[in-house]
C-alpha positions as CSV (number, residue, x, y, z in Angstrom):
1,X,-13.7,-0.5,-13.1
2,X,-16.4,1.6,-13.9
3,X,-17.8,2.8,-17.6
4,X,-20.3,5.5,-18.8
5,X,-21.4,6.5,-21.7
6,X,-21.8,10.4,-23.0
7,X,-21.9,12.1,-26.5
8,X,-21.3,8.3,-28.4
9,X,-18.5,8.0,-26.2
10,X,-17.6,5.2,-23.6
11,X,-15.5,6.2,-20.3
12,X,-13.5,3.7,-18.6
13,X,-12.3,4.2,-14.9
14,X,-9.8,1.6,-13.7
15,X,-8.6,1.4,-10.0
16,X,-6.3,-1.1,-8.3
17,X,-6.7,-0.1,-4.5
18,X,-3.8,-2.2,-3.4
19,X,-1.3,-0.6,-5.6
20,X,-3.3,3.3,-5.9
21,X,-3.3,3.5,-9.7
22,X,-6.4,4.9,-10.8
23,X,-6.5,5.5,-14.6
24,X,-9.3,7.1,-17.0
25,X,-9.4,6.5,-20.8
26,X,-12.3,7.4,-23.4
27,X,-13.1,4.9,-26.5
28,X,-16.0,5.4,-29.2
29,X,-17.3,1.9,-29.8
30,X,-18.5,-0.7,-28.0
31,X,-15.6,-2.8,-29.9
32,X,-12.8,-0.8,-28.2
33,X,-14.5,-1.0,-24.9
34,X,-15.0,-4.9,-24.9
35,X,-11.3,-4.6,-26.2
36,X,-10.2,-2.6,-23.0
37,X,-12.4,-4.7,-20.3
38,X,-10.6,-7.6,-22.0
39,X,-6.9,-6.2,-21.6
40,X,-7.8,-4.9,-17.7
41,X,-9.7,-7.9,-16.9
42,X,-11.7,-5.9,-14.1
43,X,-13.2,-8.0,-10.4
44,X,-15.9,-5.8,-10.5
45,X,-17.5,-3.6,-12.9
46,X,-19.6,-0.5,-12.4
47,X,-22.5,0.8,-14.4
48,X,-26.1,2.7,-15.3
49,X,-28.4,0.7,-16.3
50,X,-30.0,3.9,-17.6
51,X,-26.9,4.9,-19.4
52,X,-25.5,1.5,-20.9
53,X,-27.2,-1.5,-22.1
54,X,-25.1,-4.5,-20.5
55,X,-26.4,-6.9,-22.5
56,X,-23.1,-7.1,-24.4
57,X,-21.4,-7.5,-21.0
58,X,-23.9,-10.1,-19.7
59,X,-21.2,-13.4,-20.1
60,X,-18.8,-10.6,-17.5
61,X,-18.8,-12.0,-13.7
62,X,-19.0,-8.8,-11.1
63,X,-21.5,-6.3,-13.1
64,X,-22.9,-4.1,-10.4
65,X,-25.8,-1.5,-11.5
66,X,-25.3,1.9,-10.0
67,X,-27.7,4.9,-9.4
68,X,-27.7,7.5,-12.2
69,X,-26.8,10.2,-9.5
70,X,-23.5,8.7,-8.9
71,X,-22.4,9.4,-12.1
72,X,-23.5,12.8,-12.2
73,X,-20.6,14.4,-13.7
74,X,-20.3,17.7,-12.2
75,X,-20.1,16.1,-8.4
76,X,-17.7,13.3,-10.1
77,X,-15.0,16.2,-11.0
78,X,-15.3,17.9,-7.3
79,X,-15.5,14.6,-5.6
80,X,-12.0,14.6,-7.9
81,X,-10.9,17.3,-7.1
82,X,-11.5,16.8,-3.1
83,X,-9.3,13.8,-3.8
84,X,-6.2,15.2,-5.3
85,X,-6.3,18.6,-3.4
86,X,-6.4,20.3,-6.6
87,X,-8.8,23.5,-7.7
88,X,-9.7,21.6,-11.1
89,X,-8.9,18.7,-13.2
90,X,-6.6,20.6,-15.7
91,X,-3.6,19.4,-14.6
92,X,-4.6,16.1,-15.3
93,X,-5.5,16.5,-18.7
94,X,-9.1,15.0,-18.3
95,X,-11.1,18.1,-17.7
96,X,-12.5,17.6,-21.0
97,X,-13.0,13.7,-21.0
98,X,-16.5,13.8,-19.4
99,X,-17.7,10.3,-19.8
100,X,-14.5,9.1,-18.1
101,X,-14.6,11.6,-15.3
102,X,-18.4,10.0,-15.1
103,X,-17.3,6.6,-14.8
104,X,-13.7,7.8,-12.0
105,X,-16.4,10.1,-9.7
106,X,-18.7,6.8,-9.1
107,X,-15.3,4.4,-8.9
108,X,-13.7,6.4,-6.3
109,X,-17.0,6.7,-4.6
110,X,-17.5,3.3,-4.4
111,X,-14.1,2.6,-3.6
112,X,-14.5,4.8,-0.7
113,X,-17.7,3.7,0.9
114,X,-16.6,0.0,0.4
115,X,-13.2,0.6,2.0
116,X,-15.0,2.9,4.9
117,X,-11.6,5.2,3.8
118,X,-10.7,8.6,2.4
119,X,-8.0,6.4,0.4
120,X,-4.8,8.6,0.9
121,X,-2.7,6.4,-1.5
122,X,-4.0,7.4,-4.2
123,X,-2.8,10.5,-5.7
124,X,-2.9,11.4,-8.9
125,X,-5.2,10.2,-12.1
126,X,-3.6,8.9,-15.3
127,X,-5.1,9.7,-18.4
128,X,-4.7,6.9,-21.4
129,X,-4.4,7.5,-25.2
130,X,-6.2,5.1,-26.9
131,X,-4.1,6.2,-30.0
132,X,-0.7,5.0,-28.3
133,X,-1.1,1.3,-28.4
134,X,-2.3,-1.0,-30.4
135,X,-5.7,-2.6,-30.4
136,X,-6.3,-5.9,-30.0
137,X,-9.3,-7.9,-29.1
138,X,-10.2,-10.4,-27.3
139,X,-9.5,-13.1,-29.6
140,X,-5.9,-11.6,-30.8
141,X,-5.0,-11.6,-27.0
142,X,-6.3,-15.3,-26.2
143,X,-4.1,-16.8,-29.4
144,X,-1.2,-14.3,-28.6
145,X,-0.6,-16.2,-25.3
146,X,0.4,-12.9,-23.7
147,X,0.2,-13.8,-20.1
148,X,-2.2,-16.6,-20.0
149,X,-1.8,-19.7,-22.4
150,X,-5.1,-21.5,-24.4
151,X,-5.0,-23.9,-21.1
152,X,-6.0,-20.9,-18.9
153,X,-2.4,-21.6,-17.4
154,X,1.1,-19.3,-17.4
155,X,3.6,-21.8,-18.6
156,X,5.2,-21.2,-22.0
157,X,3.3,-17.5,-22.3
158,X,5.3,-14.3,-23.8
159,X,5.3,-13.3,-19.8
160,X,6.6,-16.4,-18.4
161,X,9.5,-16.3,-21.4
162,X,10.6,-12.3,-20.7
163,X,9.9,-11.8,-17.4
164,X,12.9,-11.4,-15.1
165,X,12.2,-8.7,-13.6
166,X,13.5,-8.6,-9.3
167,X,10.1,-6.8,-8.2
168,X,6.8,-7.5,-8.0
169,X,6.4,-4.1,-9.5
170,X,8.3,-4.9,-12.4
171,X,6.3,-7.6,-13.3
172,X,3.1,-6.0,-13.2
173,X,4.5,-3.3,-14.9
174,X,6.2,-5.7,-18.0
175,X,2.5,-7.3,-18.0
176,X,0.9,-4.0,-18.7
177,X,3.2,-3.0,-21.5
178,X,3.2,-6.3,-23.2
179,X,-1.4,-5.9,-23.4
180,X,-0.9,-2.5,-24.5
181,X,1.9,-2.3,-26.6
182,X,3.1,1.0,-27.6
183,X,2.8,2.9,-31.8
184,X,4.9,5.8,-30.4
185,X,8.2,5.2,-32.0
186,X,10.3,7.6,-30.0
187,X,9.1,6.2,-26.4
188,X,9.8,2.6,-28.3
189,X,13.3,3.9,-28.5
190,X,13.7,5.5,-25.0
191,X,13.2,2.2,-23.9
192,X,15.6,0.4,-26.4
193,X,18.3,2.8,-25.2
194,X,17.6,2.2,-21.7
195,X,18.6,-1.6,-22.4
196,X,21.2,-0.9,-24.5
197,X,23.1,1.0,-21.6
198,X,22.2,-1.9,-19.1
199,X,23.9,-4.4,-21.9
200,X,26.7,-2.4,-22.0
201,X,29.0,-4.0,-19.9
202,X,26.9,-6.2,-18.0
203,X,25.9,-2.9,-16.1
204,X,22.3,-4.5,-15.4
205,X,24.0,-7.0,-12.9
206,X,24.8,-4.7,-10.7
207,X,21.4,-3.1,-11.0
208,X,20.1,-6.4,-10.6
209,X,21.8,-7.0,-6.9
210,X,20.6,-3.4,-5.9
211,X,16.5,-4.0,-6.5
212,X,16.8,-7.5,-4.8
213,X,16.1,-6.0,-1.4
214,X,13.0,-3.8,-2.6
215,X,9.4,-5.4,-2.0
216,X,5.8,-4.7,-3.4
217,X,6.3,-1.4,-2.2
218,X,3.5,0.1,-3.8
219,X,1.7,-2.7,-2.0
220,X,2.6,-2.0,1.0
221,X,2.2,1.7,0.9
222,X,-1.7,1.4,-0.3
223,X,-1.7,-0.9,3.5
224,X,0.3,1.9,5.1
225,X,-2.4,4.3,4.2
226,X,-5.0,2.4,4.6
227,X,-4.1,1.5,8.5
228,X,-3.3,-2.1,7.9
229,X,0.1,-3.0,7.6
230,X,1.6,-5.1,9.2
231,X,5.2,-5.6,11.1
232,X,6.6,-7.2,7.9
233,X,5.8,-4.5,5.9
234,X,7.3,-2.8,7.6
235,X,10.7,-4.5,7.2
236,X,10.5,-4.9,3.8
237,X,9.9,-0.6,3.1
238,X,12.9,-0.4,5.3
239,X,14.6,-2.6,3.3
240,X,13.5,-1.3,0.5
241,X,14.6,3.0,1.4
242,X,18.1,1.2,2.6
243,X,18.3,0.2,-1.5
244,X,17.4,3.4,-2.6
245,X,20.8,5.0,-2.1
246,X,22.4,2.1,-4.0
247,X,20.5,2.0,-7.1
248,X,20.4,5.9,-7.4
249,X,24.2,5.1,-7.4
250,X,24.0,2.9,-10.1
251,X,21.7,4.9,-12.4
252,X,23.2,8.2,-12.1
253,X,26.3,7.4,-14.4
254,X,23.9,6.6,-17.6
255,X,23.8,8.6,-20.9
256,X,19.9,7.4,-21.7
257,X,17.7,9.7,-21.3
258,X,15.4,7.2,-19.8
259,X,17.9,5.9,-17.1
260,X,18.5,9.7,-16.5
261,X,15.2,10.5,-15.6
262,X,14.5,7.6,-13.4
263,X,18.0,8.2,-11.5
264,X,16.7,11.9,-10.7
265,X,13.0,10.4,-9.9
266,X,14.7,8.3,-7.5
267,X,14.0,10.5,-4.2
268,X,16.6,8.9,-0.8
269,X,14.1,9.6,2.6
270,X,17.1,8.9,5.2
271,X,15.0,10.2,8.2
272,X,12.0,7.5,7.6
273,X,14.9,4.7,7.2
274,X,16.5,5.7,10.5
275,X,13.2,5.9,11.5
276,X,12.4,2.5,10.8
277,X,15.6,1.1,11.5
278,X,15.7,2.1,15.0
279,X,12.0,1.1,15.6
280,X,11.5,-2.1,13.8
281,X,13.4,-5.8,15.0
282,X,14.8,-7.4,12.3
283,X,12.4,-10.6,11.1
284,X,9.6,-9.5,13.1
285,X,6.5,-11.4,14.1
286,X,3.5,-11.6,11.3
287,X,1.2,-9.7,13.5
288,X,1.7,-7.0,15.8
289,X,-0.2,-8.6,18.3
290,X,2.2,-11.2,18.9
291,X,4.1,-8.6,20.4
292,X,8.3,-7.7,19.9
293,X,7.5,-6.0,16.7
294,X,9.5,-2.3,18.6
295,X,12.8,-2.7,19.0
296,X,14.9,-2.2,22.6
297,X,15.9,1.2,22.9
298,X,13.4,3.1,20.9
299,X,10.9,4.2,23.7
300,X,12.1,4.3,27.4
301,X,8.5,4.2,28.5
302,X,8.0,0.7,25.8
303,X,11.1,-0.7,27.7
304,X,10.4,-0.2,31.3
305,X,7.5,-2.2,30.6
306,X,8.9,-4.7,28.9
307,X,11.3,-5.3,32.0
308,X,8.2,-5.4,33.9
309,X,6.7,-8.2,32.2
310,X,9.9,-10.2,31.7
311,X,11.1,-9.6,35.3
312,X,8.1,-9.2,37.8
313,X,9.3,-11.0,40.6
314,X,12.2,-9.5,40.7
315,X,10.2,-6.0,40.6
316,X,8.6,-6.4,43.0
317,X,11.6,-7.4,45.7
318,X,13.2,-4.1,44.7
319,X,9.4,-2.6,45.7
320,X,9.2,-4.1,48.6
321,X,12.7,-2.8,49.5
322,X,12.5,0.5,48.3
323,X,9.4,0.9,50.1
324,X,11.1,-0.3,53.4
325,X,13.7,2.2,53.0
326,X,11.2,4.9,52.4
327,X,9.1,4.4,55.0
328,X,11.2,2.9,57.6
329,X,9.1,-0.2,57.9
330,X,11.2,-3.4,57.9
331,X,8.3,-5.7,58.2
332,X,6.4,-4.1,55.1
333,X,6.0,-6.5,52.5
334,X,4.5,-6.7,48.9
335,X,1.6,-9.6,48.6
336,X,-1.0,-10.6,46.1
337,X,-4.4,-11.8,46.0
338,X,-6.8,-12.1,43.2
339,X,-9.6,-9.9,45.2
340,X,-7.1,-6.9,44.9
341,X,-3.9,-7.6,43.2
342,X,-1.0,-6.8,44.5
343,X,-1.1,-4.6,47.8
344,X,1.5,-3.7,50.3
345,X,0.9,-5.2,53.6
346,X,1.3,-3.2,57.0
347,X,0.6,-4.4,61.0
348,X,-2.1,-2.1,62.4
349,X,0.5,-0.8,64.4
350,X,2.6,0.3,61.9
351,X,-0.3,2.3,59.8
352,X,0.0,5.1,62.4
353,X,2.9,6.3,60.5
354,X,2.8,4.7,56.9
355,X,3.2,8.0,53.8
356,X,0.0,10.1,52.9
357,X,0.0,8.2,49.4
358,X,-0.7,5.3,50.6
359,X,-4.2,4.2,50.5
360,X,-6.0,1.7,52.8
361,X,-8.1,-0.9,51.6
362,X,-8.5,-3.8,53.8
363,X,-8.1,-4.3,57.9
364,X,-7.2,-8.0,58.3
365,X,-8.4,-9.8,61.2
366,X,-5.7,-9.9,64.5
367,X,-3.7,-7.2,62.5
């Protein structure tokens, strides 16, 4: 997270890198912004010493004091804009929010230099109405036992009682509705409609089966962009496009709006599925270098020298006997030694008339 200050008004950046959500929201009190820092719960938070005087944040673990310059707004928005391939911010809807441009130019700075990446997974910036949800402070949350009870544990919390969601995703997303719940009555009943379909009939059973195969996938995108995925990963995005087709099937018959939308949001990619199913073993190793991650079949090249490896002696008979045939040499033979590997072995006779390619490197003695 990173906050600055501008005009009496506090910006907030938020980034997860391993998801890619990167959000921006402007408050006009300290209150509010203890109140937000309290709902994100940030690792690490960014800040001007020049610009904001921490000493209400002083009991916060991960305050980290930045230059002045890297909050410079003007090189925040193209640092931005370099980010999202876009002209301005506009589209975004934060063109006007300078303090919280402020605070997402030195986040995404930071992010980059301490990643040593351009950060490819992330996309797009959210912009947060403070006037949708509900404030609550610090206190309020604590005694509301939202997702954390008074023992610091998550047994008997409002999460732990209404969370049954099949994703990882699901739950993060169910956690960040219930800290910021929502005054906008007609989004309230979007949602209550959405559940009423999936009542109907027991319609969210089969919904349920259908997400069961689909991982953190926004997880394991951010690792896919960032060049460290790894084989099981792999699997489960495979997995997880195989579903796709499924729960598009099951969404795409609802009369809420909501449902609707998500069905057409719902995009199939059949090509990277094929993709991955031709390339990827089923329940590969943990890490590539253990090796068998490619399936048989999926590079010729890959194959041939597999069949090396797994069958060198037997290589190297139908070598030796190629080479015989080739050369007419029934004496030639294929030998090893650890000064020069493997080398084809000739009498000195012999090497009157042995191929152009062939290259000599040692004259034995009484040969």
């Amino acid at each position: 997270m990173a906050i600055y200050s501008h005009q009496h008004k506090y910006g907030i950046a938020q980034l997860d890198i391993s998801s890619g959500r990167f959000s921006v929201l402007e408050l006009d009190s300290e209150h509010e912004l203890l109140a937000e820092i309290e709902r994100l719960q940030p690792a690490e938070i960014l800040y001007c010493d020049h610009n904001i005087n921490a000493n209400f944040l002083k009991h916060r673990k991960g305050l980290l004091n930045q230059p002045p310059w890297n909050f410079e707004a003007e090189a925040a928005e193209r640092l931005l804009c370099q980010q999202f391939n876009v002209v301005n911010l506009e589209g975004f809807g934060c063109s006007h929010l300078t303090a919280a441009v402020s605070a997402a130019g030195c986040l995404l700075q930071y992010a980059r230099d301490t990643q040593r990446s351009t950060l490819p997974h992330i996309r797009r910036l959210q912009v947060e109405d403070r006037s949708e949800a509900l404030l609550m402070d610090a206190s309020t949350r604590r005694n509301l036992e939202l997702d954390t009870n008074l023992n610091g544990g998550r047994d008997n919390t409002l999460a732990s009682v209404l969370d049954r969601t099949q994703t990882a995703m699901g739950s993060r997303l169910l956690k960040r509705w219930l800290h910021r719940p929502l005054r906008d009555f007609g989004r309230l009943q979007l949602r209550q409609d959405a559940i009423r379909w999936l009542l109907e009939n027991f319609r969210y059973e089969q919904v349920t089966l259908a997400l069961k195969p689909i991982g953190d996938t926004e997880r394991i995108l951010a690792r896919v962009a960032l060049r460290s995925a790894r084989p099981r990963d792999l699997e489960r995005l495979r997995d997880a496009l195989n579903a796709l087709p499924a729960i598009q099937a099951e969404l795409t018959t609802s009369d809420s709006v909501r449902i609707e939308r998500l069905a057409e949001e719902i995009a199939e990619f059949p090509e990277l599925a094929a993709l991955l199913q031709r390339a990827i073993i089923d329940s590969p190793p943990v890490v590539i270098r253990e090796g068998g991650v490619i399936a048989s079949g999926y590079d010729q090249e890959l194959d041939e020298l597999r069949g090396l490896s797994e069958n060198a002696g037997d290589y190297l008979l139908q070598l030796e006997q190629r080479e015989r045939e080739r050369t007419g040499i029934a004496s030639l033979k294929v030998g090893y030694n650890r000064v020069h590997g493997y080398y084809i072995e000739l009498s000195r006779i012999q090497s009157e008339t042995v191929p152009a390619d062939y290259i000599r490197r040692q004259t034995l003695k009484k040969c």
